[in-house]
C-alpha positions as CSV (number, residue, x, y, z in Angstrom):
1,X,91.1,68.2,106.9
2,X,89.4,70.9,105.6
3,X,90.1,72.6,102.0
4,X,93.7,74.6,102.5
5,X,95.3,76.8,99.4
6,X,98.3,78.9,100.0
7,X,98.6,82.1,98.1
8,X,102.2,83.8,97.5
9,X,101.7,87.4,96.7
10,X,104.9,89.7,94.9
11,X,105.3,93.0,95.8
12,X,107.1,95.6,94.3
13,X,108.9,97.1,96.8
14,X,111.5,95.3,98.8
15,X,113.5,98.4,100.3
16,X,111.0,100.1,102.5
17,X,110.4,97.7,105.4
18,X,107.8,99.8,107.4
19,X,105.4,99.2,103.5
20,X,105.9,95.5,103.3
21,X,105.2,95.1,106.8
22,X,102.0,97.1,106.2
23,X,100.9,94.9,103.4
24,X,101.5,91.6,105.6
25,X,99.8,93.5,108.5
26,X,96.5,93.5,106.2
27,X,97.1,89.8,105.2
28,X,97.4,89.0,108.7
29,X,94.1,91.0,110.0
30,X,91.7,89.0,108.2
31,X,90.3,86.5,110.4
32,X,91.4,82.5,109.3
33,X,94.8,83.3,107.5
34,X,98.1,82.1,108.6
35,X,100.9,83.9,107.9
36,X,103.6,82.2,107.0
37,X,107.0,84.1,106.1
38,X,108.0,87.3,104.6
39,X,111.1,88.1,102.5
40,X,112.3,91.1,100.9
41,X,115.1,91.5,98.5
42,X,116.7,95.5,98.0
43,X,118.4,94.6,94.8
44,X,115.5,92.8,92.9
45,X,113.3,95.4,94.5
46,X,110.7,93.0,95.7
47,X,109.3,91.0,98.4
48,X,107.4,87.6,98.9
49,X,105.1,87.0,100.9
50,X,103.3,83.3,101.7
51,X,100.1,83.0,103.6
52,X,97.4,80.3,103.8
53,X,94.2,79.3,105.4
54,X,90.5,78.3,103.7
55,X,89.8,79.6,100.1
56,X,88.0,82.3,101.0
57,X,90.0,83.9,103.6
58,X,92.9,83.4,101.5
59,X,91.1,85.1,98.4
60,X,90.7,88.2,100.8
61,X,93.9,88.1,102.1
62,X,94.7,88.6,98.6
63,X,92.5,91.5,97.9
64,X,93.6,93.2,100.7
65,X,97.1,92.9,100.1
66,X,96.8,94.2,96.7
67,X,94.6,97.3,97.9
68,X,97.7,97.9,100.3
69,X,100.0,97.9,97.8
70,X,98.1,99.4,95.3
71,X,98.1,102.4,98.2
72,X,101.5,102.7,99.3
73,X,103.6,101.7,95.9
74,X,104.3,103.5,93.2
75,X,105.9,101.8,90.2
76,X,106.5,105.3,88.6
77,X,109.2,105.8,90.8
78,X,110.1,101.7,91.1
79,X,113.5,100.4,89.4
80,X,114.6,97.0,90.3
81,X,116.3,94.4,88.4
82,X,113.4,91.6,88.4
83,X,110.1,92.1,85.7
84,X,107.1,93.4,86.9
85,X,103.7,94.8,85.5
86,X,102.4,96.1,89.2
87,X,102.6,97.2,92.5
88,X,101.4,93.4,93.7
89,X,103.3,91.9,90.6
90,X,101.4,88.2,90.6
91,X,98.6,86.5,93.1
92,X,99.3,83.0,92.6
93,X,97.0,80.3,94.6
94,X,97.9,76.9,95.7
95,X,95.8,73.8,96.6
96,X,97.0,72.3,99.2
97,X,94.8,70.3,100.4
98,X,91.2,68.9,99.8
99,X,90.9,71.9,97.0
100,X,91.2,71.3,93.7
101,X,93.3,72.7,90.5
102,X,89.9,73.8,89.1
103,X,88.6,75.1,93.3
104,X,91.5,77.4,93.1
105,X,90.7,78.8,89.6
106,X,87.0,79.9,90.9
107,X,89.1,81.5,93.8
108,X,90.9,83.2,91.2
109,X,88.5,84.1,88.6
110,X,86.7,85.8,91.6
111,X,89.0,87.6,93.1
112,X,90.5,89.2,90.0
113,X,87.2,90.3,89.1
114,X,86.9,92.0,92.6
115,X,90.6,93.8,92.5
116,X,89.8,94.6,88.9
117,X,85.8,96.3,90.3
118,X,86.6,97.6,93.3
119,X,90.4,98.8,92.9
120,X,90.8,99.8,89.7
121,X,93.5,97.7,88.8
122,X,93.5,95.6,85.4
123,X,94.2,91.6,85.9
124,X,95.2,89.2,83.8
125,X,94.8,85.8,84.5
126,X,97.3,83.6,84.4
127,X,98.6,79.6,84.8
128,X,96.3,77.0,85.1
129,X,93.7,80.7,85.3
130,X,94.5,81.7,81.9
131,X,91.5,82.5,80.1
132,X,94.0,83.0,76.7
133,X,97.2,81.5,75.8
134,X,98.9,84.6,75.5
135,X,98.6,85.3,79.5
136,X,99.5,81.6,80.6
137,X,103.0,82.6,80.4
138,X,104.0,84.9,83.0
139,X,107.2,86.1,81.2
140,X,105.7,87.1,78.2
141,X,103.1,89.1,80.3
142,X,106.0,91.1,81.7
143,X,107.9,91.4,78.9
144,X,108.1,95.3,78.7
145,X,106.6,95.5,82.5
146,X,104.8,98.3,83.9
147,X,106.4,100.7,81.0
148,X,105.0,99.2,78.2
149,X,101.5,98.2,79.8
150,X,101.8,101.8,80.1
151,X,102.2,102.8,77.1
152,X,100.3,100.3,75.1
153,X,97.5,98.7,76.4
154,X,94.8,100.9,75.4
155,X,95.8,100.5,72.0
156,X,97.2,96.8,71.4
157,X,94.7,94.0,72.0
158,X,97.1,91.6,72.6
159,X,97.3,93.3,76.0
160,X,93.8,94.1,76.9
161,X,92.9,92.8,80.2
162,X,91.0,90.0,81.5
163,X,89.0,92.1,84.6
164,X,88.9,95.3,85.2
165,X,89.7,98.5,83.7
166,X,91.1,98.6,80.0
167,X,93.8,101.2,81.3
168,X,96.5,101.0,83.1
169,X,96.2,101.9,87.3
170,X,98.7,105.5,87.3
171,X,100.7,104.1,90.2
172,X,99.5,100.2,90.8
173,X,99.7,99.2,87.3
174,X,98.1,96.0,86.9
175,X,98.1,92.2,88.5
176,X,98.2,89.1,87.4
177,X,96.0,86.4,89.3
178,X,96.9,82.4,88.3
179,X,96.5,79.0,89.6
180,X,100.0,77.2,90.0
181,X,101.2,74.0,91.5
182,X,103.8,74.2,94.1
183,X,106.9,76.3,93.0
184,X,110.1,76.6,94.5
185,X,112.1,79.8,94.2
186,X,115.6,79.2,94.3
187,X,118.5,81.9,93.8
188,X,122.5,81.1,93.1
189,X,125.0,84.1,92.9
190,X,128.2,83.4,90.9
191,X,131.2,85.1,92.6
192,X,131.2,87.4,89.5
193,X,129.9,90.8,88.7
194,X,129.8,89.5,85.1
195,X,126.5,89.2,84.3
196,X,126.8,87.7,80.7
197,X,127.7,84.6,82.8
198,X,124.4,84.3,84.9
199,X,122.7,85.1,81.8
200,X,124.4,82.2,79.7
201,X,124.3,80.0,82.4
202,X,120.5,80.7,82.5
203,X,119.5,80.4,79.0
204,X,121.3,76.8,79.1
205,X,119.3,75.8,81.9
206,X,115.9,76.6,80.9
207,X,113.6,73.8,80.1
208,X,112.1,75.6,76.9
209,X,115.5,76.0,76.1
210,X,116.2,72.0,76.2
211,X,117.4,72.1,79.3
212,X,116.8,71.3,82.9
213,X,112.9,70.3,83.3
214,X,110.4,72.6,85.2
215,X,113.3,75.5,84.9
216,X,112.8,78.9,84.2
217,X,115.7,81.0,84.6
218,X,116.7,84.7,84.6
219,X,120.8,85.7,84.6
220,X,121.0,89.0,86.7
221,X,123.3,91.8,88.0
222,X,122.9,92.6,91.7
223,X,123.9,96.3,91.9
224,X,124.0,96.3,95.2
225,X,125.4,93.4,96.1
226,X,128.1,93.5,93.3
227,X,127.1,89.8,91.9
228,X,125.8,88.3,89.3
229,X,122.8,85.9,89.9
230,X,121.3,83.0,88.2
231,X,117.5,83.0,89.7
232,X,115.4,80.0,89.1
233,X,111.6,79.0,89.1
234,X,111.7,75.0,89.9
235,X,108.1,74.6,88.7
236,X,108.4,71.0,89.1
237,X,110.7,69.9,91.7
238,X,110.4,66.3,91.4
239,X,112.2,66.6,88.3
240,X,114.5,69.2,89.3
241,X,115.4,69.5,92.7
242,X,117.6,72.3,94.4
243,X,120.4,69.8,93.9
244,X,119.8,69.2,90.9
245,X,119.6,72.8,89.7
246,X,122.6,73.8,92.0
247,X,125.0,71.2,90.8
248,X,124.3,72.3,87.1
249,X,124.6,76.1,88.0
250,X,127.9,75.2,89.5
251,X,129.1,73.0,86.6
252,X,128.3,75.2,83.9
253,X,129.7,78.3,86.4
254,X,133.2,76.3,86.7
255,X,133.6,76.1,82.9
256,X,133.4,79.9,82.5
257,X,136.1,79.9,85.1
258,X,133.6,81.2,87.9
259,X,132.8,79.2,91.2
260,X,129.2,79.5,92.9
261,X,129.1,82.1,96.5
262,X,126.0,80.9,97.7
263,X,122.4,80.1,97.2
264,X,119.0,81.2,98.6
265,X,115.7,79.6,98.8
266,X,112.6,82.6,98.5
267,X,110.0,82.1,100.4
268,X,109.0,78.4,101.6
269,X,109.7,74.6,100.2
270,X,108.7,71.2,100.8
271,X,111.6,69.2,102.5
272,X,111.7,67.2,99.1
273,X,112.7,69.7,97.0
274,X,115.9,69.8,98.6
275,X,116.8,66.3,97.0
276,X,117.8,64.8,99.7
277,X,120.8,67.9,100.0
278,X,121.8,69.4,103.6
279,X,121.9,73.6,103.5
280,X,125.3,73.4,103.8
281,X,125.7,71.1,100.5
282,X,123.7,74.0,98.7
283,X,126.2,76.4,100.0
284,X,122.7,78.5,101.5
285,X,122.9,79.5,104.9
286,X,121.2,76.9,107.8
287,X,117.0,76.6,107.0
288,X,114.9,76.9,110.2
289,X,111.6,74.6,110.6
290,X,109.7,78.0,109.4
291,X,110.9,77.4,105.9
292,X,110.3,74.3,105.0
293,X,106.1,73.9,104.0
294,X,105.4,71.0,106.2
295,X,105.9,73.3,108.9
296,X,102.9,75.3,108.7
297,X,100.2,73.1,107.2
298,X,100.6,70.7,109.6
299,X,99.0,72.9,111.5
300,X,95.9,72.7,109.9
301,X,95.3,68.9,110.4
């Protein structure tokens, strides 16, 4: 098999269909890339989108996705309840397959360096990418997000960037590029408006908080949606599964006197990382093929 890394782009915008769709379009016009799904969420105001192919088609799948987005976004006018510090929020790559950990940070390195040369964007590189500790961490990069990048970076050196300009893009803001194993994104929303519960439930869960490992958490209101959500990062899910993280979601929901709706997977998981769990168990609506990762790299053997 030849090499294979997946690449999972964020965008900030995940209202306007007819933009996403542009920024998938470009994705999908360069010659070698697969694409594989598309998601958008209006509440978080963001979308995901998960592609693949050879390094360096993927590495200008990236690029042109961010010049897209750094085109047809504007974070000036962006409000959304998830973090971000730019128009494409994070490029993260993925080995896959006969590419390394250390392949995929040379795809990074370069590519950041390009976005940062040619669009004008800064980048900071993140993950197993990081050049500092201070940027390995993606929630301490977007602590603040775009308004405080805004309105600091040219003058705290704790946020100078890695590539590109030392200023922040007017519209685009910046990008962070990293190098990450496979992550699963996984979403449960409380049948509560109360967000202090998702929030709680969150902080309990995370693994730098003690608790579930490879967890990173965030308790959020959807406005539009009138729910509260506990949205998860499984960074390792052979230690924490979806079942895993759903049954503790549920568990600690039910002592606050609040039972779980649903769940939702974002964007595309091994079969695995549903622990051995049927949709249905998960209370998530029915997966197709198309979601699950086996699906499409199989069809690069």
């Amino acid at each position: 098999m030849k090499p294979l890394v997946e690449c999972v782009p964020n965008i900030s915008e995940g209202r306007d269909s007819g933009v996403v769709e542009a920024v998938a379009a470009s994705i999908a016009a360069v010659d070698g890339v697969h694409l594989a799904g598309m998601e958008m969420d209006g509440d978080h105001n963001r979308s995901v989108i998960t592609f693949m192919g050879a390094p360096k088609d993927v590495a200008r799948g990236a690029f042109e996705a961010c010049r897209t987005a750094r085109d047809l976004i504007d974070l000036r006018r962006h409000r959304g309840v998830h973090p971000r510090i730019g128009a494409t929020d994070i490029i993260p790559f993925i080995p896959l397959s006969n590419c390394t950990k250390d392949d995929c940070v040379s795809l990074a390195r370069d590519c950041g360096g390009q976005i940062g040369r040619s669009l004008g964007i800064p980048v900071y590189f993140y993950g197993h990418a990081a050049l500092h500790a201070r940027c390995g961490d993606l929630p301490e990069l977007r602590r603040g997000g775009f308004e405080r990048l805004s309105g600091e970076m040219e003058t705290n050196r704790d946020l100078a960037p890695d590539a590109g300009p030392g200023v922040v893009h007017v519209s685009a803001g910046a990008t962070a590029v990293g190098v990450r194993e496979v992550l699963v994104a996984f979403n449960v929303n409380l049948d509560t408006d109360d967000a202090r519960v998702a929030r709680g439930i969150a902080q309990k869960i995370r693994e730098k908080n003690g608790g579930l490992p490879g967890v990173r958490a965030l308790g959020l209101l959807l406005p539009g949606r009138h729910l509260a959500q506990v949205s998860m990062n499984l960074t390792d899910y052979q230690r924490t599964n979806m079942a895993r993280a759903f049954e503790t979601v549920a568990h600690l929901a039910k002592a606050e006197g609040v039972e779980v709706l649903e769940s939702e997977l974002v964007g595309l998981a091994p079969r695995a990382a549903m622990g051995g769990a049927a949709p249905g168990d998960l209370r998530m609506k029915q997966l197709g093929p198309d979601r699950y990762l086996e699906s499409h790299t199989s069809r690069f053997t």
